[in-house]
C-alpha positions as CSV (number, residue, x, y, z in Angstrom):
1,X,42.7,-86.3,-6.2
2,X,39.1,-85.4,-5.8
3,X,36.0,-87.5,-7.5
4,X,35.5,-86.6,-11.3
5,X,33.0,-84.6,-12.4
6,X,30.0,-86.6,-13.2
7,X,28.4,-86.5,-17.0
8,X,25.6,-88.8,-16.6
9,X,25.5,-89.9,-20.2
10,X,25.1,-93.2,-22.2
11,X,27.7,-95.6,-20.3
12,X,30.5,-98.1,-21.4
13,X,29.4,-101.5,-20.5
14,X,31.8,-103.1,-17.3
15,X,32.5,-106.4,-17.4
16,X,29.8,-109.1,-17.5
17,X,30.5,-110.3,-13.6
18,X,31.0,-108.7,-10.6
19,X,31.7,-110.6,-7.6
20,X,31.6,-108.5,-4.1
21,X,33.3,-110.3,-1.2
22,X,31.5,-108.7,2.1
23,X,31.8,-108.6,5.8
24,X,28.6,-107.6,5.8
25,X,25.4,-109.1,5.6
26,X,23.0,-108.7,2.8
27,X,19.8,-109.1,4.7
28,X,21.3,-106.9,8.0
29,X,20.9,-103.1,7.3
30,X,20.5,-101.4,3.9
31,X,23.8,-99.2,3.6
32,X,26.4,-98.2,0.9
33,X,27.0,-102.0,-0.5
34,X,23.4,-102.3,-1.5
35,X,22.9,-98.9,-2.8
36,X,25.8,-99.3,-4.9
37,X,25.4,-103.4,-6.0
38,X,22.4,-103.1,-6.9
39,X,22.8,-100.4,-9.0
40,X,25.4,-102.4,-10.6
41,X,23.3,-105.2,-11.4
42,X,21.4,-103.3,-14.1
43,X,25.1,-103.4,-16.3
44,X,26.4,-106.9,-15.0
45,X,25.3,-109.7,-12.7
46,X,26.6,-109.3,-9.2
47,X,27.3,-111.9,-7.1
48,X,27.1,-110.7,-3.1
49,X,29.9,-113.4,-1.3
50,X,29.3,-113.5,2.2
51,X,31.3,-114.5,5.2
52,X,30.9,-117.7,6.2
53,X,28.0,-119.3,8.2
54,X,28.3,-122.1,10.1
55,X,25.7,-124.3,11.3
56,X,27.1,-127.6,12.3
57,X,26.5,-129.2,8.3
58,X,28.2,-132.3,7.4
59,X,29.7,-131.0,4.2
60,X,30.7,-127.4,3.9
61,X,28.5,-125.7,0.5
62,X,27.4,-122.5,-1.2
63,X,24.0,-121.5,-0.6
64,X,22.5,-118.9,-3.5
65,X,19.7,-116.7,-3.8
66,X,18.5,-114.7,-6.0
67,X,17.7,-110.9,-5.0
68,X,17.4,-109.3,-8.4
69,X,16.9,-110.1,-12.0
70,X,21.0,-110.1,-11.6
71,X,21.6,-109.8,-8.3
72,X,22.6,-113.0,-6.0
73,X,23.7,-113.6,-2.6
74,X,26.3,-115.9,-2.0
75,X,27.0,-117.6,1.4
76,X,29.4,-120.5,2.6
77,X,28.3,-123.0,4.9
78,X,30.7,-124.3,7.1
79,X,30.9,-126.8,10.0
80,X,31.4,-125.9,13.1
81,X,34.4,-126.1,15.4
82,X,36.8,-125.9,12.4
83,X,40.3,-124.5,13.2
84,X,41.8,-121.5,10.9
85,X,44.0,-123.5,8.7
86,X,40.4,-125.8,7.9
87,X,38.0,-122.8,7.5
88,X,40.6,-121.2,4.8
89,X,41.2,-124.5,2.9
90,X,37.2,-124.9,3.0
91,X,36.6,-121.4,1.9
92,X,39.5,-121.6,-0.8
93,X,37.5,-125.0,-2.1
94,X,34.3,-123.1,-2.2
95,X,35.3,-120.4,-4.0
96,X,37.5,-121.9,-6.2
97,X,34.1,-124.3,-7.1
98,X,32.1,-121.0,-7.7
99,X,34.6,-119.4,-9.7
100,X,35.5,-122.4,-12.0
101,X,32.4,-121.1,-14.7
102,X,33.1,-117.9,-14.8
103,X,35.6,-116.2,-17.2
104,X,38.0,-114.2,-15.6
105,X,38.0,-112.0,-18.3
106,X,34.7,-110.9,-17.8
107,X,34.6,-110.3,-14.5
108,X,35.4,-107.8,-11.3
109,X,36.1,-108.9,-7.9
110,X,34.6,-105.9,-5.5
111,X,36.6,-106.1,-1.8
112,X,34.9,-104.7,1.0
113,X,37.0,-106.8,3.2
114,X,40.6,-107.4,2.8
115,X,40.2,-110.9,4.8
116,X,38.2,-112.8,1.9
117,X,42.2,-112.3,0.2
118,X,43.4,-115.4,1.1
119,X,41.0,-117.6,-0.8
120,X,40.4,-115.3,-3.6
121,X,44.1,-114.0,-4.8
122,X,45.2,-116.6,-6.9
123,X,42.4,-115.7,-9.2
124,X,43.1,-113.0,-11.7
125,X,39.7,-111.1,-12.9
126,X,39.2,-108.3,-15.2
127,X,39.5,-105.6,-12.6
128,X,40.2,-105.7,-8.6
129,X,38.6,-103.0,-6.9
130,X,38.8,-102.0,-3.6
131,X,35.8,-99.9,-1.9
132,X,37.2,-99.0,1.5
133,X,34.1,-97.9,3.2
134,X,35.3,-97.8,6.8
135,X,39.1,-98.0,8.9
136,X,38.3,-101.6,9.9
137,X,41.2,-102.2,11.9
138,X,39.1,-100.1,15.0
139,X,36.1,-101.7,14.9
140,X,35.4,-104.0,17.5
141,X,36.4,-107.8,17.6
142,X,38.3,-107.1,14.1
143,X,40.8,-109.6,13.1
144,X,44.2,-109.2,14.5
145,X,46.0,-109.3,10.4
146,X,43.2,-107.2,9.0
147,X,45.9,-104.5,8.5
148,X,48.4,-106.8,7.2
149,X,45.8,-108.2,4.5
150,X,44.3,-104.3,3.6
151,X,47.9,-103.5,2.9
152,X,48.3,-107.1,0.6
153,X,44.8,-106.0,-1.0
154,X,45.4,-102.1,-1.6
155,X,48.8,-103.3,-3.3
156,X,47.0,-105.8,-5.5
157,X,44.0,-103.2,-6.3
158,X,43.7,-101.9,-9.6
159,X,41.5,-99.0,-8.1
160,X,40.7,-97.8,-5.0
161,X,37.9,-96.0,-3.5
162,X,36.9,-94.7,0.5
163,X,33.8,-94.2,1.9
164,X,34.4,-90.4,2.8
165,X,37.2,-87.3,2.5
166,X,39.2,-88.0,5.7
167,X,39.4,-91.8,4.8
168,X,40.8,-90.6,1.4
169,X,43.1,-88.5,3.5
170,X,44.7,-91.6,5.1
171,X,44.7,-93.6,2.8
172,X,45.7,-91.7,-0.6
173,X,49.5,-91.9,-0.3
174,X,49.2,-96.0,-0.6
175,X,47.6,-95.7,-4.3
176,X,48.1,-94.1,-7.5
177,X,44.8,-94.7,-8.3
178,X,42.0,-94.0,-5.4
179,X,39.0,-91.6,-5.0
180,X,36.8,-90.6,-2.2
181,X,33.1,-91.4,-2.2
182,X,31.2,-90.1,1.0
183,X,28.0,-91.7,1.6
184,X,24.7,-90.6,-0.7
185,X,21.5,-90.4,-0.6
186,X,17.9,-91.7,-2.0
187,X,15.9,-88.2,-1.4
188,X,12.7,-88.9,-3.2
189,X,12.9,-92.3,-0.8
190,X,13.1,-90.4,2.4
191,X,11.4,-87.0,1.3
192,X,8.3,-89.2,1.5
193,X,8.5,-88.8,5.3
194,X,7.2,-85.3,4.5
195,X,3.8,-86.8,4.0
196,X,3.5,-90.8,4.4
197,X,1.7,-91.7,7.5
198,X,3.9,-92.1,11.0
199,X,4.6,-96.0,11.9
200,X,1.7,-97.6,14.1
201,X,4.7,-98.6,16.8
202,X,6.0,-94.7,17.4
203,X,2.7,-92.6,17.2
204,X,1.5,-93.5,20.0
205,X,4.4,-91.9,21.6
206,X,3.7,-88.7,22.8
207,X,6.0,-85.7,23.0
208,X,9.0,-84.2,20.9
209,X,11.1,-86.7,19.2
210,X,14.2,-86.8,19.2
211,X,15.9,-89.7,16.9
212,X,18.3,-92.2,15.7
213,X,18.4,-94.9,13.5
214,X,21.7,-97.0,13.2
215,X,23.7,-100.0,13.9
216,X,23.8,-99.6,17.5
217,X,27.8,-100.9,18.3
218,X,30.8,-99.6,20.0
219,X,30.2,-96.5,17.7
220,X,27.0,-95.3,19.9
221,X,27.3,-92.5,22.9
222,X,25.5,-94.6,25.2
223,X,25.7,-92.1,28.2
224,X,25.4,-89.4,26.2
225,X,22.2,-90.7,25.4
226,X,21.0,-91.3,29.2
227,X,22.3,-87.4,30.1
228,X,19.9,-86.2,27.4
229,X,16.8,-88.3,28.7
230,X,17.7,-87.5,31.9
231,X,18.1,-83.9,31.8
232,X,15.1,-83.7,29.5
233,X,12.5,-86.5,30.8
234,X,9.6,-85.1,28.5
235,X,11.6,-85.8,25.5
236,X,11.1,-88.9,23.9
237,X,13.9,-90.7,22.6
238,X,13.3,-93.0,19.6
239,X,16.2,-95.2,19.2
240,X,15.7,-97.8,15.8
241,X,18.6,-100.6,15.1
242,X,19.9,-103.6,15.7
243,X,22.2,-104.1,18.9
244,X,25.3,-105.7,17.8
245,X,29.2,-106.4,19.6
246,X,28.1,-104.4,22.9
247,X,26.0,-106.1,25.6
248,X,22.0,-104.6,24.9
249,X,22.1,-104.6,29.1
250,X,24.2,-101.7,28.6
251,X,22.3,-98.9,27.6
252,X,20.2,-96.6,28.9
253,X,17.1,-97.8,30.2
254,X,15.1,-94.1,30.9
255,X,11.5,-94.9,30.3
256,X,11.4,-92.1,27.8
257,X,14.3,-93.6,25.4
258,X,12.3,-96.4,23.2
259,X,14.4,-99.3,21.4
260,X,12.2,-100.1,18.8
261,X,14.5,-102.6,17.1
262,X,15.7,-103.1,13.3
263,X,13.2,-101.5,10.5
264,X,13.6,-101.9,7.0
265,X,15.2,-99.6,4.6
266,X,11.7,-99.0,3.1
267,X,10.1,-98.4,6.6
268,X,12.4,-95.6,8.3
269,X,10.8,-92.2,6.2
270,X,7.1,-93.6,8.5
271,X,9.0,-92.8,11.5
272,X,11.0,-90.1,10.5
273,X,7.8,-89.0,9.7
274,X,7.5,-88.3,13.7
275,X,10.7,-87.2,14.5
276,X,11.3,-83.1,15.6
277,X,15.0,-83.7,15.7
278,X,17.8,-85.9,14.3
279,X,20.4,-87.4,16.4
280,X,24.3,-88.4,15.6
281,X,25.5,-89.9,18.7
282,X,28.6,-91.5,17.6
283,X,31.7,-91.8,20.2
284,X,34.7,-90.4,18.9
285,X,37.1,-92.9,19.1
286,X,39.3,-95.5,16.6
287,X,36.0,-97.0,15.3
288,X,34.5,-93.7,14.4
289,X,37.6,-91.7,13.2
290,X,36.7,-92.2,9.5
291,X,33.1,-92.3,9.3
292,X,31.0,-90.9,6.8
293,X,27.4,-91.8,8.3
294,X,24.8,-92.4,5.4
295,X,22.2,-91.3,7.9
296,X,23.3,-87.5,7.6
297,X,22.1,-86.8,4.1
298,X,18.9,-89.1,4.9
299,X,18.2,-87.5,7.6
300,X,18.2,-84.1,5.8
301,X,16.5,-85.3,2.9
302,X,13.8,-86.2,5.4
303,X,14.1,-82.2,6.4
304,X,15.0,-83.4,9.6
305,X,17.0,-80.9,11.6
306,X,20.4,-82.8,12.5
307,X,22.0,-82.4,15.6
308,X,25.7,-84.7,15.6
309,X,28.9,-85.5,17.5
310,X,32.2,-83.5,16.2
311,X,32.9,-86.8,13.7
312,X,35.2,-85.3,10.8
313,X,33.4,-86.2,7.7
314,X,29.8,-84.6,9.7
315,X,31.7,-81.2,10.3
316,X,33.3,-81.0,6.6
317,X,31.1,-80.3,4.6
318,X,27.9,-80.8,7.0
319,X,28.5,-78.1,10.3
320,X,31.2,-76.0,7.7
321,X,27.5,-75.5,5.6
322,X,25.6,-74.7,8.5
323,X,23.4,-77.6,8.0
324,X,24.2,-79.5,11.0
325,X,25.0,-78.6,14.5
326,X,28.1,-80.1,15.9
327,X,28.2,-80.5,19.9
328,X,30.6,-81.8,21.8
329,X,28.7,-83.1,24.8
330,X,25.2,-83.2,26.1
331,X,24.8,-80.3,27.0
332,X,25.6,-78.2,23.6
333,X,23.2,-81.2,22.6
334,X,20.4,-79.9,24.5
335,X,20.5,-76.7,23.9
336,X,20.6,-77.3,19.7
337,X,17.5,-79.7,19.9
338,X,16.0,-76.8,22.1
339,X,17.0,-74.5,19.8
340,X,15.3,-76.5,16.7
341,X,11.8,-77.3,18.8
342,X,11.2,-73.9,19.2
343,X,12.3,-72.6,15.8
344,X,9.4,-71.5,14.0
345,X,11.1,-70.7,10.6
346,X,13.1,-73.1,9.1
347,X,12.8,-72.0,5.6
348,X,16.4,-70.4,4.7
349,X,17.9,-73.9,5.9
350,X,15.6,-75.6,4.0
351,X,16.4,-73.7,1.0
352,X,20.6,-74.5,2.0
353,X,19.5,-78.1,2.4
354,X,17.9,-78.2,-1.5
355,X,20.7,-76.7,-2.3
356,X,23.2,-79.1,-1.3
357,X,21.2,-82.4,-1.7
358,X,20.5,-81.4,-5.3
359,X,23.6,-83.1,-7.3
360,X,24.6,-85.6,-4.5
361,X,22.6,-90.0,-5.1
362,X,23.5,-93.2,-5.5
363,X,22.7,-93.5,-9.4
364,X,25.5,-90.4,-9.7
365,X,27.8,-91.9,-7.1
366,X,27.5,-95.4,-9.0
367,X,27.9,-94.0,-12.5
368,X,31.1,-92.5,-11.7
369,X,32.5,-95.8,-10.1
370,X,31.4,-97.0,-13.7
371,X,33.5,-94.4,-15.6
372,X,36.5,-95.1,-13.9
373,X,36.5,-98.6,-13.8
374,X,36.4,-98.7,-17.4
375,X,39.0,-96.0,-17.5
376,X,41.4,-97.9,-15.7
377,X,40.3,-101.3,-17.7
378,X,41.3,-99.3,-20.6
379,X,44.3,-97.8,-19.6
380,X,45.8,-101.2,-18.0
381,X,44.8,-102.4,-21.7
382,X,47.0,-99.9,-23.6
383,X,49.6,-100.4,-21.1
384,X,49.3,-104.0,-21.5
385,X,49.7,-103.7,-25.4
386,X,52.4,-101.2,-25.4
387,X,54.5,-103.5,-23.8
């Protein structure tokens, strides 16, 4: 089952509510969730239900901001040094507090992770949607059930989406109703790096630049970084992201590789502004099998040349197109970033790159979620009154 074609016409209205239970972070870096959520927040107010913090309070409580004329970000406070059983009776409370004004009927729970299940599944909502952005089970430090609960929350999901074609691929044969949606793009937002003015922190650096810009975790080819700055010392590697799960000690420490730390979302175009070439240094192993990196379409609409580890979702459609080059070691990476720095006609890839950018963003990605959650409202509705 392939996504739907997209007829980007006067919408059906979803549900009034839309409640998103996240491992991730609001305010960490700017991905998929928030393109999507806040998108959804013109049609419904979205609530964004964080993990929980905790920071040693006497009485566990819900803290809520407002991001959006409908968009809020929810987190639990917790104390610290509770045991399992007392964090899931305190979540349960907290939620079960939060929830008690809305009406069920009106509203959407949205899973990115399957652990928030065991305090939200006595609650039944409009719609539960599950949007399987990444194969959590290989990440890093992930819960030791998290397969057990996906499988609990895949079973109870009235529709099913993954963040990219081989994810779909795994995961298609445990729902009848599940479509793939590989990461989009913003391309007015980072075609500005054609033109804006290159950040005050990077132009000083002098020399070709070669970049990435990332969560740097167990996902980034650390030596495969320090073979490339040390092979090539006059290449300056800019390196942007926070350092999370893998000691920052770690890396690479070449005086041409520069860790600039975490920029906004609105800030990357002013150094892409600077960049020659694009990096995708993932690792290929459990945490990267599934991937569909965001950064690949940004990077192009930036009309950055992209240079990427074999990850499956970068060569289908990205290498297959030509718009990529896929190396399997540093080496083949030198030699395609040497091959783009001295390129003095880039236009036919250019053109390619219009080309296939043209009918892919968020607003299209988001409408279709629309369409077929309100399909499969409807179509649980006539079920529902046929019986």
């Amino acid at each position: 089952m392939m996504t739907p074609p997209i007829n980007m016409k006067k919408q059906s209205t979803i549900p009034g509510n839309l409640i998103c239970l996240s491992h991730l972070r609001w305010d960490f870096v700017y991905q998929r969730p928030q393109h999507l959520l806040t998108r959804f927040a013109k049609q419904a107010d979205v609530y964004f239900y964080e993990e929980p913090v905790f920071d040693g309070t006497e009485e566990s409580f819900l803290e809520i901001s407002n991001r959006g004329e409908q968009l809020y970000v929810v987190v639990p406070h917790l104390q610290q040094g509770l045991n399992q059983a007392q964090i899931d009776l305190a979540m349960s409370a907290l939620f079960d507090q939060f929830i008690a004004e809305f009406e069920l009927d009106d509203t959407i729970f949205w899973y990115y992770t399957p652990m928030a299940l065991p305090f939200t599944e006595k609650h039944s909502p409009k719609a539960v949607i599950y949007d399987c952005m990444d194969e959590l089970s290989g990440f890093k430090f992930a819960h030791s059930e998290i397969g057990q609960f996906e499988q609990k929350l895949i079973a109870r999901a009235d529709l099913m989406f993954t963040g990219g074609y081989s994810l779909y691929q795994a995961k298609k044969q445990y729902h009848n109703n599940i479509y793939p949606f590989p990461s989009s793009i913003e391309k007015e937002h980072f075609a500005t790096a054609r033109f804006c003015d290159e950040a005050a922190d990077q132009v000083s650096i002098k020399g070709p630049k070669i970049g990435f810009f990332g969560v740097i975790d167990e996902r980034f080819d650390t030596s495969l970084i320090g073979e490339i700055a040390t092979a090539i010392p006059n290449w300056q590697l800019i390196i942007i992201g926070p350092v999370v799960k893998i000691d920052a000690e770690t890396l690479p420490k070449n005086t041409n590789i520069h860790y600039l730390g975490q920029k906004t979302y609105k800030e990357l175009p002013s150094y892409l502004a600077g960049w020659d070439v694009a990096m995708l240094p993932f690792l290929l192993n459990e945490s990267t099998r599934f991937i569909s990196p965001t950064k690949t379409p940004e990077y192009l609409a930036a009309n950055i040349p992209v240079v990427s580890t074999p990850i499956h979702d970068v060569i289908s459609p990205y290498g297959d197109e030509g718009l990529v080059h896929i190396c399997n070691n540093s080496n083949s990476f030198i030699n395609a970033i040497n091959e783009e720095l001295q390129s003095n006609d880039k236009s036919q890839w250019e053109q390619k790159v219009s080309l296939f950018l043209e009918d892919i963003s968020w607003d299209k990605t988001q409408f279709a979620m629309a369409e077929l959650i309100m399909q499969t409202i409807s179509d649980h509705t006539e079920i529902s009154i046929a019986s």
